[in-house]
C-alpha positions as CSV (number, residue, x, y, z in Angstrom):
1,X,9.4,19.8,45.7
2,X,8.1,22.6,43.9
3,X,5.8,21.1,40.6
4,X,6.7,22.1,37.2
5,X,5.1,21.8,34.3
6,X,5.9,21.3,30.6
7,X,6.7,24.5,29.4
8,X,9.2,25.4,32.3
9,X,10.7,21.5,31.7
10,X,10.8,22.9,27.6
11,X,12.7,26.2,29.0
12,X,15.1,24.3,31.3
13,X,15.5,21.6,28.3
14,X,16.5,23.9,25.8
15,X,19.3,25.5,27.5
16,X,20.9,21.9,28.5
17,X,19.7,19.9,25.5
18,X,20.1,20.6,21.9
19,X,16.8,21.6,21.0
20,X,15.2,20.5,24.1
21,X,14.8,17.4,23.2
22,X,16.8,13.8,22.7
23,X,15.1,13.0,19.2
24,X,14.3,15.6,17.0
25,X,10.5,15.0,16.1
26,X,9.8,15.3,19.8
27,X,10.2,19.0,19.3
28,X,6.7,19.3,17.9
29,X,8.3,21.6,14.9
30,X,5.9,19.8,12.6
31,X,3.1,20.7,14.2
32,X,3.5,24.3,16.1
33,X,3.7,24.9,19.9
34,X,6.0,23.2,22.3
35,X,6.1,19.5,23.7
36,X,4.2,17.8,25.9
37,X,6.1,16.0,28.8
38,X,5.1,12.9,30.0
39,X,5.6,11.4,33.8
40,X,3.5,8.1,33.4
41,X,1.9,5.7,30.9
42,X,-0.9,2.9,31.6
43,X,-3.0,1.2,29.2
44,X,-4.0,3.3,26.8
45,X,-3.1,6.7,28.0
46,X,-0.2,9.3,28.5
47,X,-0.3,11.8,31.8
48,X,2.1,14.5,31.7
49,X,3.5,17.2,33.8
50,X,0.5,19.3,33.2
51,X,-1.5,16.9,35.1
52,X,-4.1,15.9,31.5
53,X,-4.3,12.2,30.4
54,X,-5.0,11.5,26.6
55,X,-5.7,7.7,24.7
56,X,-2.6,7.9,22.2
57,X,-1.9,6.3,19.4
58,X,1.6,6.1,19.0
59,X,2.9,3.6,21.7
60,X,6.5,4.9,22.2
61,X,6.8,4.5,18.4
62,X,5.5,0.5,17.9
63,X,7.0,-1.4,21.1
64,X,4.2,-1.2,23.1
65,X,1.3,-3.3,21.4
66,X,0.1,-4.8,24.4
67,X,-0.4,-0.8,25.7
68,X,1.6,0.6,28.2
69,X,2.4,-1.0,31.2
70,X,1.1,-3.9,30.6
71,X,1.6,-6.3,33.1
72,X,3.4,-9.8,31.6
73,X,6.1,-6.9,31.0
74,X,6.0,-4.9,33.5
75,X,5.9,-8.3,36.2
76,X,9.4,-9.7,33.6
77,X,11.3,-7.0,34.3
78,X,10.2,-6.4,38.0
79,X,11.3,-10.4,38.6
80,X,15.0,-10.1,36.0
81,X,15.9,-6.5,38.2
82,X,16.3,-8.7,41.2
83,X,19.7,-10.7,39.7
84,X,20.9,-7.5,38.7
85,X,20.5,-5.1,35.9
86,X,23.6,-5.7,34.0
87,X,26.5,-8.1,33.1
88,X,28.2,-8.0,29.6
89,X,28.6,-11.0,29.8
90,X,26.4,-14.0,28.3
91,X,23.1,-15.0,29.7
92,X,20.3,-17.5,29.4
93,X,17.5,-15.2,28.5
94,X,19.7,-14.1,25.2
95,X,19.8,-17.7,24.1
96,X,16.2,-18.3,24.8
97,X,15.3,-14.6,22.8
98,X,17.7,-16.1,19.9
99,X,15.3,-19.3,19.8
100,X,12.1,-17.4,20.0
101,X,13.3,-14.9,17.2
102,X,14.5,-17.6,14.7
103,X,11.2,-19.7,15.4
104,X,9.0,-16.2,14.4
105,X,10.7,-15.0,11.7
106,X,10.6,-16.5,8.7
107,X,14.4,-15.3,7.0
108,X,16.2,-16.0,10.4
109,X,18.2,-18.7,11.0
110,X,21.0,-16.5,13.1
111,X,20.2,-13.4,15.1
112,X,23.0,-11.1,16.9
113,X,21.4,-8.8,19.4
114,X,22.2,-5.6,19.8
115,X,20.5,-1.9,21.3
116,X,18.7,0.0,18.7
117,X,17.4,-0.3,15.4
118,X,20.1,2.1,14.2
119,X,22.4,-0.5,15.8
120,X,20.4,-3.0,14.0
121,X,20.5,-1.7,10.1
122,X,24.6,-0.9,10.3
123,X,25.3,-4.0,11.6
124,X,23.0,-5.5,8.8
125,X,24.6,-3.6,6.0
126,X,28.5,-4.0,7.2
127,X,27.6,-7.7,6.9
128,X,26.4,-7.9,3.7
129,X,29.0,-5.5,2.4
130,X,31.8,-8.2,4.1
131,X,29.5,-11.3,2.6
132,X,29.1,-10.0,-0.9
133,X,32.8,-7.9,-1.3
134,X,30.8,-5.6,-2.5
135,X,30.7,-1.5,-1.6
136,X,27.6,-0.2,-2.8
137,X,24.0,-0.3,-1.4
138,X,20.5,0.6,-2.8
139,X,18.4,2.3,-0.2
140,X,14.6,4.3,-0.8
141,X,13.6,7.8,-0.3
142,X,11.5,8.1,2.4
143,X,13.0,4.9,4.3
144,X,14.7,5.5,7.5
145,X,17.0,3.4,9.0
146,X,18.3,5.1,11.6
147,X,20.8,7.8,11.9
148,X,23.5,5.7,10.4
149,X,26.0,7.5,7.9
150,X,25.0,5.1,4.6
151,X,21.4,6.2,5.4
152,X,21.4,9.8,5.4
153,X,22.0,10.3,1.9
154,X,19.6,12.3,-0.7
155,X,19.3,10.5,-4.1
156,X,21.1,12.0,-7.6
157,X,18.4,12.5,-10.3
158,X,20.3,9.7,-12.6
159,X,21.6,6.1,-12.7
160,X,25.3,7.3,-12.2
161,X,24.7,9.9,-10.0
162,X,26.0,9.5,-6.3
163,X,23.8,11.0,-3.7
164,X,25.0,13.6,-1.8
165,X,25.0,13.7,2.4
166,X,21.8,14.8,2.9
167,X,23.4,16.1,7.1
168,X,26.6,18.0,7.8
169,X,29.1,15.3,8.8
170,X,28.5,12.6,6.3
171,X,31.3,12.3,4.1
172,X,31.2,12.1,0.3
173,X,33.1,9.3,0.5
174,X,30.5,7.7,2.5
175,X,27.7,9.0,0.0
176,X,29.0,7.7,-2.8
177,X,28.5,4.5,-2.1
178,X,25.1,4.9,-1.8
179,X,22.0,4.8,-4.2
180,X,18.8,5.9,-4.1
181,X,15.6,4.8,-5.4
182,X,11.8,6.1,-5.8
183,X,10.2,3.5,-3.3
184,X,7.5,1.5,-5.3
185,X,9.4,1.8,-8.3
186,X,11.1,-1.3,-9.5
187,X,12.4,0.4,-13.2
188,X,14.5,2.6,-11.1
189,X,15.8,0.2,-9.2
190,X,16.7,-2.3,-12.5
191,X,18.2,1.0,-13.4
192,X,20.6,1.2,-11.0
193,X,21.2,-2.4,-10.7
194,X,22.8,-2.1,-14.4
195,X,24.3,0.9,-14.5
196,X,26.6,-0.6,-10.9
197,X,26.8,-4.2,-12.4
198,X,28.5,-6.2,-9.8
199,X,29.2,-3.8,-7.3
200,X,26.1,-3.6,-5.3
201,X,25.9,-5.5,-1.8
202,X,21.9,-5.0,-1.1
203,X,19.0,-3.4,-0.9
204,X,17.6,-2.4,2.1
205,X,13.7,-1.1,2.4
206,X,11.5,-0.8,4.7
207,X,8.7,-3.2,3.3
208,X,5.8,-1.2,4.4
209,X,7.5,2.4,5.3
210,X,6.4,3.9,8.5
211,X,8.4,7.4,8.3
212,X,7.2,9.0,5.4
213,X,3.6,8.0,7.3
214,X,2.4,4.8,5.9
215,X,3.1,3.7,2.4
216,X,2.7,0.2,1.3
217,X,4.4,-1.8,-1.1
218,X,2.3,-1.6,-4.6
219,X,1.4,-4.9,-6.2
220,X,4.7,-6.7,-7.1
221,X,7.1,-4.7,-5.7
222,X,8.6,-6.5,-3.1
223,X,8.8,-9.9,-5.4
224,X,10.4,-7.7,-7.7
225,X,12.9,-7.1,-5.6
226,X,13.7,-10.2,-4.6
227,X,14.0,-11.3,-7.9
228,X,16.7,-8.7,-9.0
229,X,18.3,-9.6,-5.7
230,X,18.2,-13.6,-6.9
231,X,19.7,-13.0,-10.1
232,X,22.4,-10.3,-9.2
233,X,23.7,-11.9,-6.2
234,X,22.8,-8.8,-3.8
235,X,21.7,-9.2,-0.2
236,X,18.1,-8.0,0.2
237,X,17.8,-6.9,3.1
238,X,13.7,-6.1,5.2
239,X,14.1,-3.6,8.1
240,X,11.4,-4.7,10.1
241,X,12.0,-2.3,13.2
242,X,8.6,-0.8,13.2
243,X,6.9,-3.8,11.5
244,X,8.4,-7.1,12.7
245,X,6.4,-8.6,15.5
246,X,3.7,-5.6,14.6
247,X,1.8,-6.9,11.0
248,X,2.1,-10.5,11.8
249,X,3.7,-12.6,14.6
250,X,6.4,-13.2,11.9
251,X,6.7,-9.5,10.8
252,X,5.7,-8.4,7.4
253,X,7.2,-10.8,5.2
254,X,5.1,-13.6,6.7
255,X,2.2,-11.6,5.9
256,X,3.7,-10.7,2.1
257,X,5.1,-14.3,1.8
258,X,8.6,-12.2,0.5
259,X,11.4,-13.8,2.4
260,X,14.6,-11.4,2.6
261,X,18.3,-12.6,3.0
262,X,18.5,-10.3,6.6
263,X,15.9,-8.6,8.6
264,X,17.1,-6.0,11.1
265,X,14.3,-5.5,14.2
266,X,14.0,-3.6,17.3
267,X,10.7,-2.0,19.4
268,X,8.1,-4.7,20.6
269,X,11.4,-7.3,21.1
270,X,12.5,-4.9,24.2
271,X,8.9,-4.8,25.4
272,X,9.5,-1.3,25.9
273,X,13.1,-1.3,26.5
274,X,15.8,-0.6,24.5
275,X,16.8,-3.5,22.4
276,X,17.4,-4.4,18.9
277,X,18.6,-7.5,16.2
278,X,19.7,-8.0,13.4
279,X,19.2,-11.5,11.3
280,X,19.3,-13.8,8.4
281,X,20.8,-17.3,6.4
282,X,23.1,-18.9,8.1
283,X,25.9,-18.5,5.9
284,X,25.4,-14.8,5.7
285,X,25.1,-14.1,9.9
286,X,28.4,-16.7,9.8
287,X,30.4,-13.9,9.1
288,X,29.9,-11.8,11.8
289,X,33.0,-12.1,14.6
290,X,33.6,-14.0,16.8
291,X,32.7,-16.7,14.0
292,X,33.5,-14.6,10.8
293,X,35.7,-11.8,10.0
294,X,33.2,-9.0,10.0
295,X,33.8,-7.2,13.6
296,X,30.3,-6.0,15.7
297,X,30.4,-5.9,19.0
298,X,27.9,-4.5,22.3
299,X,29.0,-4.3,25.6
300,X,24.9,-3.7,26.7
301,X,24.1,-5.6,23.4
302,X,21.5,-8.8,25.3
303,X,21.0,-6.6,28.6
304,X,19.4,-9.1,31.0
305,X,16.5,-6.5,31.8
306,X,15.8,-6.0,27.7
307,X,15.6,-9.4,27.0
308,X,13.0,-10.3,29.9
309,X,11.3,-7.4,28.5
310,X,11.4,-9.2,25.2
311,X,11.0,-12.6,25.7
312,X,7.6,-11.7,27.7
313,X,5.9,-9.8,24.6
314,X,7.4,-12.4,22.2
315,X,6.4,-14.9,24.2
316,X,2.8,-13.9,24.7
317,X,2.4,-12.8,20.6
318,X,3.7,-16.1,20.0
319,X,0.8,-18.0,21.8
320,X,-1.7,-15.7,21.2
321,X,-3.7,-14.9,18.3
322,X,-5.9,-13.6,19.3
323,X,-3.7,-10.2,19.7
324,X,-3.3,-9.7,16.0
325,X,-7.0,-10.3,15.2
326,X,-8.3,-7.7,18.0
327,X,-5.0,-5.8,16.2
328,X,-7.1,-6.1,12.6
329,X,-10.3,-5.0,14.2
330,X,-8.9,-1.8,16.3
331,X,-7.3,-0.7,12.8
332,X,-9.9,-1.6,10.3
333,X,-12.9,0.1,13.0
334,X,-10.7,3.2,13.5
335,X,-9.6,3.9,9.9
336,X,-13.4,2.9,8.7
337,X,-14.5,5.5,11.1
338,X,-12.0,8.0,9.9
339,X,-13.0,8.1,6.5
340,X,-17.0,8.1,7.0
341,X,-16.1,11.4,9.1
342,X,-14.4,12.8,6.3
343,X,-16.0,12.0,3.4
344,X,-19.1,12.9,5.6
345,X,-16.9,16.7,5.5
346,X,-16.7,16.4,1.8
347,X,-13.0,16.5,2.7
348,X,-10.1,15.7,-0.1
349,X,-7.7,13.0,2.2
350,X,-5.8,9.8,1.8
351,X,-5.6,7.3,4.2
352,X,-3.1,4.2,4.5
353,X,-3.8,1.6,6.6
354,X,-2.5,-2.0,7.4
355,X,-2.9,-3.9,10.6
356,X,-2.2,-1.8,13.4
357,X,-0.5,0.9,11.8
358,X,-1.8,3.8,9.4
359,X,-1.5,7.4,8.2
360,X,-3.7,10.4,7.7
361,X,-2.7,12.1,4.5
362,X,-4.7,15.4,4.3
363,X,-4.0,14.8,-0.3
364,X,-6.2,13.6,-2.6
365,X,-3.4,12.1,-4.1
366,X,-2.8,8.3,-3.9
367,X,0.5,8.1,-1.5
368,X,2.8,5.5,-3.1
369,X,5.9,7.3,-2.5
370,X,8.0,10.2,-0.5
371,X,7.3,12.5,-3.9
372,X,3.4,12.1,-3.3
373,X,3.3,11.8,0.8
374,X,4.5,15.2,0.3
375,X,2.0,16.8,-1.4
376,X,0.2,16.7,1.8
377,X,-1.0,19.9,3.7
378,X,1.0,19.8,6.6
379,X,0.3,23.1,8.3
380,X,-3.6,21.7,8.4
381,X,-2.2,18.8,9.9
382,X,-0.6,20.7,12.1
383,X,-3.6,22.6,12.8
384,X,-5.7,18.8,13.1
385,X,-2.7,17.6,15.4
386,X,-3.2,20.5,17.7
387,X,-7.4,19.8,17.6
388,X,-7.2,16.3,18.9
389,X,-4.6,17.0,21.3
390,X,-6.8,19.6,22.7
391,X,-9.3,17.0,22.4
392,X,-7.4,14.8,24.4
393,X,-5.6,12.1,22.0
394,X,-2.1,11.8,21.1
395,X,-1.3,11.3,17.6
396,X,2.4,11.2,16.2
397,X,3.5,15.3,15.6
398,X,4.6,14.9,11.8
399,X,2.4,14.4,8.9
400,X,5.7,12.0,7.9
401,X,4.7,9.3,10.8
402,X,2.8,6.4,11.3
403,X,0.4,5.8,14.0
404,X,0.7,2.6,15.8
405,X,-2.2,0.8,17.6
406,X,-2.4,-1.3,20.8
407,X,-4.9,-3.8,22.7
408,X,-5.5,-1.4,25.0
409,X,-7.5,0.1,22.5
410,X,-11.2,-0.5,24.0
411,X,-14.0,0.2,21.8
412,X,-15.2,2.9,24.1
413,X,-11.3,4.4,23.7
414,X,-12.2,4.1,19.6
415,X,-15.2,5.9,19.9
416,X,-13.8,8.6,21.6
417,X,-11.1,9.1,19.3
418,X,-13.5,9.1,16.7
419,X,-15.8,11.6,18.0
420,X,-12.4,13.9,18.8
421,X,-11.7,13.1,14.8
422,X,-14.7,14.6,13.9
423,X,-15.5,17.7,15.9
424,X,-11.5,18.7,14.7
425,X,-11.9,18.0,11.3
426,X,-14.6,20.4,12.0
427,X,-12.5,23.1,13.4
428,X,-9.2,23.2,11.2
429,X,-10.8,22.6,7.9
C-alpha cells in the first residue's frame, strides 16, 4: 500500500467530508495551516501519518487521564470484544457502571446512560422541562453543551430579550425559550429569574467552563446559583462532561461542595470510548420512560464494549488516589513553569489553572468570562500553537480550549514541554 501522509489525507478529506474533518475545531482554523492526522496513541504521545510523535496535552479532549492506551483499558475492552460487541439489549456491566456512578457522584441517585455528552445535556434538560412544566432554561455564554438546538443560542442584551439562533437551522421557536447569561455573574442571572417568574425549568452551566479555555467559577457563584435554584423551584443542573471524574473522583461539585439537582457526564466514563450519562434526585430521573412519562431512548445507549471501557477507569479512580494527587502535581508543576517562562519574557498573559485542566490566555486581562477570554490575541496563539507543535507537543488548536492532563505525564515529559514553552514564546512574541 502506497503511504500517505497528512496533507494528501486533508485533500482526499475535504472533498468527501464537510470541511475535512468530523468536528469542526479539528480543522486547525484557529490556528493556521492544516491538521495533523493521527494513526496511533500510547502513553503520553500522538504519532501521525507523517511518521513524528509529540507529548500532548489534550487527551482526546478529557477521557484519557490515565494517558493513551493505558492498559486496565485497553486489557477491558480486549476481554468484553470477546462476548461480542453489541446487543441493545440489557447487560450486567450497565448495572454495575450505574452503581459505580451513583457511589462517585455526589447529586446522583439515578443515572440513564446514553452515547455522547450532547446526548447527555438534551436528555438532562427535556427532563427537567417534563419535572418542572416549565419551558424556559437559563444557559451561559461561553458554555457548551453540545450541539443541541436549546444550546446554540446567542444571548439578547436585556432581561426580556430572547436570544436569537446563533446556527442556521435553529428555530426561533426553539430560541425563545432560551436565556442567556454573562457566566460569573449572578445579578444577571436574578435578572432573568424575575423578569420569567415561574417559567424557568433550570440552569445549566458548566461549573468550571472548559470551551471558552478555562474559566472558573468566581467566589460565590455557584452557591448563588443554587440558592436562586432553591427558592424558585428550578432544576440546576452541572454539566460535568469535561470535569466529572477529571477535578475530583466525584467531579467538580465534590471539590466545590455545590450539589446540583442533575449532572450530565461523558469522556473518562467510556475510557476512551464513546459513552455518556445523564443523572440526579430520584424523583427528578423518575420521570424519564420506561418509569415516567418523559420519552429517551438508545439503541447503543450501555454498549457492552463502552461500559468495560468505563467501569475499568472508574473503577481504578475510585481506588486510587493517588491519581488525583500526581493529577495536582503535573498541573500545579507545569502551569508554575509556564508562568516563570513568561514573566521571565516580561510577557502580558493570563493563565487558568485547576487540577489537571488549564488555559493559556495571551491577555493581561483577568478571564472571568467569554467577554474577557476574548480579549486574547489569538493569531499569537496561533503563531505559539504552531511553535510548540514544531517543537513537538500537541496543544488544543483554539485559544477557546482547555488543555487536559494525564498520568502519563513524567516529569522528564514536563520538562520538555517546558523547555518547548520557552524557546516559542521566544519565537512568536
Amino acid at each position: 500500500m502506497a503511504l500517505i501522509n497528512s496533507e494528501q489525507l486533508f485533500q482526499k478529506a475535504k472533498k468527501i467530508i464537510p470541511g475535512g474533518v468530523n468536528s469542526p475545531v479539528r480543522a486547525f482554523r484557529a490556528v493556521g495551516g492544516n491538521p495533523i492526522f493521527i494513526k496511533s496513541a500510547k502513553g503520553a504521545y500522538l504519532h501521525d501519518e507523517d511518521g513524528n510523535s509529540y507529548i500532548e496535552l489534550i487527551n482526546s479532549w478529557g477521557p484519557m487521564i490515565l494517558g493513551h492506551a493505558h492498559e486496565l483499558v485497553e486489557k477491558a475492552v480486549s476481554d468484553a470484544i470477546q462476548d461480542g460487541f453489541s446487543f441493545g439489549a440489557p447487560t450486567r456491566r450497565e448495572v454495575e457502571m450505574a452503581e459505580l456512578i451513583c457511589s462517585m457522584v455526589p447529586s446522583v441517585e439515578k443515572v440513564r446512560m446514553v452515547n455522547s455528552g450532547t446526548e447527555a445535556t438534551m436528555s438532562a434538560l427535556r427532563v427537567a422541562r417534563g419535572y418542572t412544566g416549565r419551558d424556559k432554561m437559563i444557559k451561559f455564554e461561553g458554555n457548551y453543551h453540545g450541539h443541541g438546538d436549546s444550546f446554540l443560542i446567542a444571548a439578547g442584551s436585556g432581561a426580556m430579550t430572547f436570544g436569537e439562533p446563533d446556527s442556521p437551522g435553529v428555530t426561533k421557536g426553539v430560541a425563545k425559550d432560551t436565556l442567556t447569561a454573562q457566566y460569573n455573574n449572578l445579578a444577571a442571572v436574578q435578572t432573568l429569574v424575575d423578569a420569567n417568574k415561574g417559567q424557568i425549568a433550570c440552569i445549566i452551566l458548566e461549573p468550571v467552563v472548559g470551551n471558552m479555555g478555562l474559566v472558573k467559577p468566581v467566589e460565590g457563584f455557584l452557591e448563588g446559583l443554587r440558592k436562586i435554584c432553591n427558592e424558585e423551584g428550578i432544576v440546576l443542573i452541572f454539566d460535568e462532561v469535561m470535569t466529572g471524574f477529571r477535578l475530583a473522583k466525584g467531579g467538580f461539585q465534590e471539590r466545590c461542595g455545590v450539589i446540583p439537582d442533575m449532572t450530565t457526564m461523558g469522556k473518562i466514563i467510556g475510557g476512551g470510548m464513546p459513552v455518556g450519562a445523564y443523572g440526579g434526585k430520584k424523583e427528578i430521573m423518575d420521570m424519564v420512560s420506561p418509569l415516567g412519562p418523559v420519552y429517551q431512548a438508545g439503541t447503543l445507549s450501555g454498549n457492552p464494549i463502552a461500559m468495560a471501557a468505563g467501569l475499568a477507569m472508574l473503577n481504578h479512580l475510585n481506588t486510587t488516589p493517588s491519581v488525583y494527587t500526581r493529577l495536582e502535581e503535573i498541573g500545579t508543576t507545569l502551569t508554575n513553569g509556564m508562568k516563570a517562562n513568561m514573566n521571565k519574557l516580561g510577557l502580558n498573559y493570563t493563565l487558568n489553572h485547576v487540577g489537571s485542566m488549564f488555559t493559556l490566555f495571551f491577555t493581561d486581562k483577568a478571564v472571568n468570562n467569554f467577554e474577557d477570554a476574548k480579549t486574547s490575541d489569538t493569531a499569537l496563539f496561533g503563531r505559539y500553537f504552531q511553535a510548540m507543535l514544531k517543537r513537538g507537543i500537541y496543544l488544543a488548536p483554539s485559544q477557546y480550549e482547555a488543555m487536559f492532563l494525564s498520568t502519563a505525564l513524567t516529569d522528564e515529559h514536563i520538562q520538555i514541554v517546558l523547555e518547548a514553552n520557552l524557546e516559542s514564546l521566544r519565537e512568536v512574541v
